[in-house]
Each structure stands twice: as structure tokens, then as C-alpha cells.
Biopython code that builds the backbone (N, CA, C, O; Angstrom):
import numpy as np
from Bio.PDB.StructureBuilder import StructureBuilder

atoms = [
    (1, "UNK", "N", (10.731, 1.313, 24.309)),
    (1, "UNK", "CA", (10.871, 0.584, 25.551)),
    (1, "UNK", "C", (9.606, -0.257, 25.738)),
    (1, "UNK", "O", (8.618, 0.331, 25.298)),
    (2, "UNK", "N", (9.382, -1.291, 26.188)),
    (2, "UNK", "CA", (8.921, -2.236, 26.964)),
    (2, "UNK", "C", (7.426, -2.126, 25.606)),
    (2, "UNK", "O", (7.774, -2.275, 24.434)),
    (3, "UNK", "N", (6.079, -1.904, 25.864)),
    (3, "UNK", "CA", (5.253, -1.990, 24.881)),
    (3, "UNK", "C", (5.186, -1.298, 23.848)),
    (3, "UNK", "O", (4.601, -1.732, 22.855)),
    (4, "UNK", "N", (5.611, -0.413, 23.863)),
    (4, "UNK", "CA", (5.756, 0.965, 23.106)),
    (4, "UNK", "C", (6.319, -0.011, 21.853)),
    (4, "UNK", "O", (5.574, -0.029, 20.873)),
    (5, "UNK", "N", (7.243, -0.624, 21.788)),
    (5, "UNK", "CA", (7.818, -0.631, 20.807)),
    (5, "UNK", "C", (7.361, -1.887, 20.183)),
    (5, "UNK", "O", (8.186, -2.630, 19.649)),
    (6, "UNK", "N", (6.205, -2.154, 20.209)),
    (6, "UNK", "CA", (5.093, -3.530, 19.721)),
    (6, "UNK", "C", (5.163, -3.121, 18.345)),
    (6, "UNK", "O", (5.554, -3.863, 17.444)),
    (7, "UNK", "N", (4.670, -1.594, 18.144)),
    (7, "UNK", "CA", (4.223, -1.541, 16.343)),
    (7, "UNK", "C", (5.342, -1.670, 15.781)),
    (7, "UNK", "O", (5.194, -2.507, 14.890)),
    (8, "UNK", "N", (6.965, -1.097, 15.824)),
    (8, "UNK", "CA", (8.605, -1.432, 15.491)),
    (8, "UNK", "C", (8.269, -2.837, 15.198)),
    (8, "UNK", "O", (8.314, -3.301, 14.059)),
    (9, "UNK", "N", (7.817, -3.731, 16.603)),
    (9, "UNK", "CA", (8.298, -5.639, 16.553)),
    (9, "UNK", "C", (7.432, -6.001, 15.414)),
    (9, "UNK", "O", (7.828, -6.975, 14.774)),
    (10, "UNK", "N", (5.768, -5.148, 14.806)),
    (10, "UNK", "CA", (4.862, -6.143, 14.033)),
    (10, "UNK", "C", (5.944, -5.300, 12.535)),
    (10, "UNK", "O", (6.448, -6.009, 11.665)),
    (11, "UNK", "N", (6.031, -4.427, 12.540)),
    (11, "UNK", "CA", (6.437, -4.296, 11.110)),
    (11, "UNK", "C", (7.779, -4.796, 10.810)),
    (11, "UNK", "O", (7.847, -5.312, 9.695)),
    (12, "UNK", "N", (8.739, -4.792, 11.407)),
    (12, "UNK", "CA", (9.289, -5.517, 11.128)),
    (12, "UNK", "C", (9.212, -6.918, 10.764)),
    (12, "UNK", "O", (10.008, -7.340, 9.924)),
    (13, "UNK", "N", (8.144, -7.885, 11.418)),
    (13, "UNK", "CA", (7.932, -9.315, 11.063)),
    (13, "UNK", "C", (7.389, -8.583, 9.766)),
    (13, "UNK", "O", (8.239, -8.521, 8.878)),
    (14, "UNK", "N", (6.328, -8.091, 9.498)),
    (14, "UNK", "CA", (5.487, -7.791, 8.384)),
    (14, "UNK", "C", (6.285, -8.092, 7.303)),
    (14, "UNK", "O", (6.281, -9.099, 6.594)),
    (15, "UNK", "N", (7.334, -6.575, 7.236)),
    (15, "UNK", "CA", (8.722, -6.712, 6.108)),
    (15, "UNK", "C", (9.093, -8.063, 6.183)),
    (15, "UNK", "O", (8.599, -8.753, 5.292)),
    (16, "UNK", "N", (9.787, -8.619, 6.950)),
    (16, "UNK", "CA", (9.987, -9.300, 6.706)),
    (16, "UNK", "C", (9.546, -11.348, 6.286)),
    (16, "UNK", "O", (10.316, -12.276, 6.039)),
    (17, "UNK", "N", (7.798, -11.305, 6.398)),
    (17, "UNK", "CA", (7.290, -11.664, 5.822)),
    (17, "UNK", "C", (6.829, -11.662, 4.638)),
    (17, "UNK", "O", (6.184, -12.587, 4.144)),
    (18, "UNK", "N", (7.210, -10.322, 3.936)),
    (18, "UNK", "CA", (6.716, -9.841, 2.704)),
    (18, "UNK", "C", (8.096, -9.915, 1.731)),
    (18, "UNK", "O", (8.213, -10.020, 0.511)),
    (19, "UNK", "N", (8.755, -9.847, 2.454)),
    (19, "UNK", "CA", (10.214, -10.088, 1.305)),
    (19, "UNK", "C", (11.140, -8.564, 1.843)),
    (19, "UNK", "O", (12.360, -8.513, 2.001)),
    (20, "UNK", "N", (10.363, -7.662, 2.004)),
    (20, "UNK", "CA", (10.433, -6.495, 1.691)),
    (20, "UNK", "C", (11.962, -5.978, 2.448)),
    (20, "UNK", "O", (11.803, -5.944, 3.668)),
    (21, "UNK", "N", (13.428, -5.561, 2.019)),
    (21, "UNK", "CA", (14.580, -5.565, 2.080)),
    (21, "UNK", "C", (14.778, -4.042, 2.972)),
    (21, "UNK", "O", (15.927, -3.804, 3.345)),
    (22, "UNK", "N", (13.824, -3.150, 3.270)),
    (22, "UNK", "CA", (14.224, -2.098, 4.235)),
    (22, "UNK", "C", (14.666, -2.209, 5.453)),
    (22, "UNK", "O", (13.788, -2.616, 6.214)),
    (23, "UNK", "N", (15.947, -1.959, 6.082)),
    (23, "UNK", "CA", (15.962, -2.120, 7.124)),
    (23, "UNK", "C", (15.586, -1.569, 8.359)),
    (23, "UNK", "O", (15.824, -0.411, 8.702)),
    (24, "UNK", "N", (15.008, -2.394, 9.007)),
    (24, "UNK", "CA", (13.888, -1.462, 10.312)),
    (24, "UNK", "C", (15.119, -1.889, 11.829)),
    (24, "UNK", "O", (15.592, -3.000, 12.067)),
    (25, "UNK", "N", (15.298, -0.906, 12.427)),
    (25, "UNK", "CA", (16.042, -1.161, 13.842)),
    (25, "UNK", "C", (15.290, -0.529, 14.879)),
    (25, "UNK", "O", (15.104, 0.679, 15.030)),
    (26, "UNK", "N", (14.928, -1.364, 15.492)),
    (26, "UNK", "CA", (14.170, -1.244, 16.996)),
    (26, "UNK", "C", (15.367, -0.720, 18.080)),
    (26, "UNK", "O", (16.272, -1.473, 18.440)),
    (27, "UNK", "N", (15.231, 0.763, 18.574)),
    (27, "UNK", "CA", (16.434, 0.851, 19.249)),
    (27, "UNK", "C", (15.694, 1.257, 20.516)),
    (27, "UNK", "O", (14.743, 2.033, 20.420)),
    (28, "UNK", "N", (16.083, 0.769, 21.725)),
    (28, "UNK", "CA", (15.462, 0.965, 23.058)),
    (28, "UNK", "C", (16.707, 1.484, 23.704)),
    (28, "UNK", "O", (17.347, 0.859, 24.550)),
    (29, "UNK", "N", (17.036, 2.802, 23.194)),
    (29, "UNK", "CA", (18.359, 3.136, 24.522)),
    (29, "UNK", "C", (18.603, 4.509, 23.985)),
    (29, "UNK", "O", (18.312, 4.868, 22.844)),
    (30, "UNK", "N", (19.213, 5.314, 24.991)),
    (30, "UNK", "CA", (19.617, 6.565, 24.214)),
    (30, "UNK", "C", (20.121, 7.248, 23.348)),
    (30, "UNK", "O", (21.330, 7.023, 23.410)),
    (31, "UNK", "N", (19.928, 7.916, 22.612)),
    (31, "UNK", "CA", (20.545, 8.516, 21.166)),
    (31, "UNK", "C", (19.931, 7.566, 20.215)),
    (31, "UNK", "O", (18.955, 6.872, 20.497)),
    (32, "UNK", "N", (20.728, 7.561, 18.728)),
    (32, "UNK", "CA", (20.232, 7.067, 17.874)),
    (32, "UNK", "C", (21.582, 5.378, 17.832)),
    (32, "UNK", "O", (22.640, 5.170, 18.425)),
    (33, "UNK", "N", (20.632, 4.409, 16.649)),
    (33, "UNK", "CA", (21.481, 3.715, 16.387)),
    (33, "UNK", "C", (22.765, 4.079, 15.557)),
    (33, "UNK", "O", (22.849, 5.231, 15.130)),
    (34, "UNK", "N", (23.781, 3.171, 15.297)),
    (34, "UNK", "CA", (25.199, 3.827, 14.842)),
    (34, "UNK", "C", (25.105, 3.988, 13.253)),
    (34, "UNK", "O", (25.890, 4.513, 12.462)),
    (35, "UNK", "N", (23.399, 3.110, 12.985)),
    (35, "UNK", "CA", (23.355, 2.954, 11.367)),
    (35, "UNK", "C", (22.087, 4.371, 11.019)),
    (35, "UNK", "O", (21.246, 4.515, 10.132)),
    (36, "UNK", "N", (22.362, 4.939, 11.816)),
    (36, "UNK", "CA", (21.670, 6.552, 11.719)),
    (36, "UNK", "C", (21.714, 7.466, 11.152)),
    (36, "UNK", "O", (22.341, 8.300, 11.805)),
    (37, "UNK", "N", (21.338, 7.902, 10.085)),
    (37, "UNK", "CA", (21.917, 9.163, 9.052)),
    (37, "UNK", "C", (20.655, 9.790, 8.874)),
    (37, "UNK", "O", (19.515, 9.574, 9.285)),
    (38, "UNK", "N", (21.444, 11.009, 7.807)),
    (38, "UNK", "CA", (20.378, 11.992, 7.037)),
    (38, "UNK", "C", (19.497, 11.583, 6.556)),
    (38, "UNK", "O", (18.397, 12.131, 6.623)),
    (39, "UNK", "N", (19.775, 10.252, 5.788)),
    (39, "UNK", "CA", (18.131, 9.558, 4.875)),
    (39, "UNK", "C", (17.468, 8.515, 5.575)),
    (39, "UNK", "O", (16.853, 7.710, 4.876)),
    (40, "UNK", "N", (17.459, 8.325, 7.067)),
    (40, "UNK", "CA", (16.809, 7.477, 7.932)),
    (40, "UNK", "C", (15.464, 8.396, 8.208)),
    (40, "UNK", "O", (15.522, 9.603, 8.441)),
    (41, "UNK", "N", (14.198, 7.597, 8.142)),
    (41, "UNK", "CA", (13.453, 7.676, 8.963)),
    (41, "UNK", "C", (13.441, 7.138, 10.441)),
    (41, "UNK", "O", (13.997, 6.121, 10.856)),
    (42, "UNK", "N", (12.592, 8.155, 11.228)),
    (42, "UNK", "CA", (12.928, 7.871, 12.765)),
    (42, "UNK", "C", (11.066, 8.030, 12.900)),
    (42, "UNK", "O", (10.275, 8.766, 12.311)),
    (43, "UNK", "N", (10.908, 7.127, 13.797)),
    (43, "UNK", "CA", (9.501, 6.607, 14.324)),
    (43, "UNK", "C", (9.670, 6.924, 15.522)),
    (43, "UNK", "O", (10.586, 6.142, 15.775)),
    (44, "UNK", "N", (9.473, 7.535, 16.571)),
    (44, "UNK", "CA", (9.701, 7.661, 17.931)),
    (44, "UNK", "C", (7.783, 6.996, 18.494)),
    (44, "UNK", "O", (6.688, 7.327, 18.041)),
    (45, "UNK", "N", (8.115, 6.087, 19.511)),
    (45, "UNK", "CA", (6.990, 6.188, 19.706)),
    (45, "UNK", "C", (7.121, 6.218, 21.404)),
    (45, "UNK", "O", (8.261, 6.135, 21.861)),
    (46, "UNK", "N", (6.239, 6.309, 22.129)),
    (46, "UNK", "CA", (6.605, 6.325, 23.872)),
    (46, "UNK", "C", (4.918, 6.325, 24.092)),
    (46, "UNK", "O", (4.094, 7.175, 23.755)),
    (47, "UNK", "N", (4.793, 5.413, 24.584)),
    (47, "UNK", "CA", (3.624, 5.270, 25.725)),
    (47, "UNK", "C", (2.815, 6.190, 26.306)),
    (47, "UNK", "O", (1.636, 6.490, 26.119)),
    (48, "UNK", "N", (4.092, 6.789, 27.427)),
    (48, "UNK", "CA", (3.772, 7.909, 28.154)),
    (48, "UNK", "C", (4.259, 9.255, 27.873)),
    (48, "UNK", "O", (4.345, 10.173, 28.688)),
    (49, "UNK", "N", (4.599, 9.281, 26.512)),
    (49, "UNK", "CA", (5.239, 10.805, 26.292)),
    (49, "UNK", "C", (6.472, 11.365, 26.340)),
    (49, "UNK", "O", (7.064, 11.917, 25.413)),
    (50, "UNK", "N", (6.837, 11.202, 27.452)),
    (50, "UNK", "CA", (7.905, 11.395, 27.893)),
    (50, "UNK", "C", (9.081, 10.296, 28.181)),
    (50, "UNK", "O", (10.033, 10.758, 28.811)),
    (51, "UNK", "N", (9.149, 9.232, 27.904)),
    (51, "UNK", "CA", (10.415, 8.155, 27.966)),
    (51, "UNK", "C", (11.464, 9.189, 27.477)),
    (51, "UNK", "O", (11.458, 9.839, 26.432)),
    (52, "UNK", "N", (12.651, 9.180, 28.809)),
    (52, "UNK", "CA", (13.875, 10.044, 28.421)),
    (52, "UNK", "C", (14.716, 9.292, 27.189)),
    (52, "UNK", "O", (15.405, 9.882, 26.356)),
    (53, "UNK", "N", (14.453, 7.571, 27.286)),
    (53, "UNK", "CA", (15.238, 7.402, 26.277)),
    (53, "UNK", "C", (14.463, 7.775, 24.493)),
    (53, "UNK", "O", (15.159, 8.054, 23.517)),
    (54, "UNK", "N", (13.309, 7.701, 24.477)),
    (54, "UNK", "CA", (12.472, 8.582, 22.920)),
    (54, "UNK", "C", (12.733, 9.815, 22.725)),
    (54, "UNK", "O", (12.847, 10.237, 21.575)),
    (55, "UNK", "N", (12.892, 10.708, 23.917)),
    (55, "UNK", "CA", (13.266, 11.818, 23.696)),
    (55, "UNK", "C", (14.373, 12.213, 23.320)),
    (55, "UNK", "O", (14.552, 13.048, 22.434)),
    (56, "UNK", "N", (15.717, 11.327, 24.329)),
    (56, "UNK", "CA", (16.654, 11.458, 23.421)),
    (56, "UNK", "C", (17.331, 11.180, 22.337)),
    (56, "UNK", "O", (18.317, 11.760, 21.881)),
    (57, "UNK", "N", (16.509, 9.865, 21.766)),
    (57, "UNK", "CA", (16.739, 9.577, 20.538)),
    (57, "UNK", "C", (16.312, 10.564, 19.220)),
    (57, "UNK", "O", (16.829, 10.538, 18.103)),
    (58, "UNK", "N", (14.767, 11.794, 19.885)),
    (58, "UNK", "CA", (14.422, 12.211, 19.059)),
    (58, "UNK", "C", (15.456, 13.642, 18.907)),
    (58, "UNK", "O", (15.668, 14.399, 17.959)),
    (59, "UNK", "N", (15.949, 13.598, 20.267)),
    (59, "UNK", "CA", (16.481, 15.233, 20.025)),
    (59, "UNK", "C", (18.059, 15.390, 19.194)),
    (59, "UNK", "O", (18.588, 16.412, 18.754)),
    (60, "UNK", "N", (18.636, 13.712, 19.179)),
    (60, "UNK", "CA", (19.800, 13.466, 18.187)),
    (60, "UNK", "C", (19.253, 13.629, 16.920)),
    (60, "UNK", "O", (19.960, 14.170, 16.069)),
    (61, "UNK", "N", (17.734, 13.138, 16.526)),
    (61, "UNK", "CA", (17.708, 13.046, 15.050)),
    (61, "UNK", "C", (17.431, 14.656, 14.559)),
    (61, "UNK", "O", (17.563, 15.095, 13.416)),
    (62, "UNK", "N", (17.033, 15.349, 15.702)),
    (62, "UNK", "CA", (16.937, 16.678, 14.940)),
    (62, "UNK", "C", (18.063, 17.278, 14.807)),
    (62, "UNK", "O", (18.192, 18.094, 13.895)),
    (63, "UNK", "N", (19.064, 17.017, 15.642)),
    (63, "UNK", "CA", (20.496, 17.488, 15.570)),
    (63, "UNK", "C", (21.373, 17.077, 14.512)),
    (63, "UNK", "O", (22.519, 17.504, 14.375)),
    (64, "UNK", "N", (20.635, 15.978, 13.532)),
    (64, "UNK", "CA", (21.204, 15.846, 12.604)),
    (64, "UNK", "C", (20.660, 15.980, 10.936)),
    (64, "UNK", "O", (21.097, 15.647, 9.835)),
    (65, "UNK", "N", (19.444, 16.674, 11.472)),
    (65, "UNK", "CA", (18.229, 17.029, 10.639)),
    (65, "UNK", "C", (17.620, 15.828, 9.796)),
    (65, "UNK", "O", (16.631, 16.011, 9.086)),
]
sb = StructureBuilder()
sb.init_structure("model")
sb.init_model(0)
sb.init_chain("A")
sb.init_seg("    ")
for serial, (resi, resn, name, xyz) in enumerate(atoms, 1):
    if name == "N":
        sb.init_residue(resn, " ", resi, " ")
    sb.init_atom(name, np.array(xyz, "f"), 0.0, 1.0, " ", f" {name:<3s}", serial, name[0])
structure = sb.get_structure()
């Protein structure tokens, strides 16, 4: 959400200044995105700790290990 998700916006330009074909999704809302699986890395980051929507994005990815 709102600054939090600055380091998501630079690496993504980064990759995609570099060529580099991983896909990075900046998701600001609850749960995970729909392109979400077992071999995704998940970056949670939150400001203040507690953003209900980081949390619940993080508590789907453990639910799906």
C-alpha cells in the first residue's frame, strides 16, 4: 500500500531495465494475486507492521505453503 510498496515499483523497473523476464506483481489488496502458487516468492512489506491488507496476503501464502 501507498509507500511501502516503492522497493516492488524500483525492482520491477530494475528487471525490467535489465532485460530480466521474472515476473514481479505489485499486489495492494487482500489475499494473494490469482497468478499465486507454490513456486512464487512473496515479499510482504508494510510500513507500519500491521497493514491488514500484508497480513492477509501473508496469511494466504502460508496457507498454501
Amino acid at each position: 500500500m501507498g509507500g511501502s510498496a516503492l522497493p516492488g515499483r524500483l525492482l520491477k523497473m530494475l528487471f525490467s531495465e535489465l532485460s530480466i523476464e521474472t515476473p514481479i506483481f505489485i499486489h495492494n489488496d487482500y489475499n494473494l494475486p490469482a497468478q499465486a502458487d507454490k513456486t512464487s516468492l512473496l515479499v510482504a512489506i508494510s510500513y507500519s507492521g500491521n497493514t491488514e491488507e500484508t497480513l492477509s496476503a501473508v496469511k494466504a501464502a502460508v496457507e498454501i505453503n
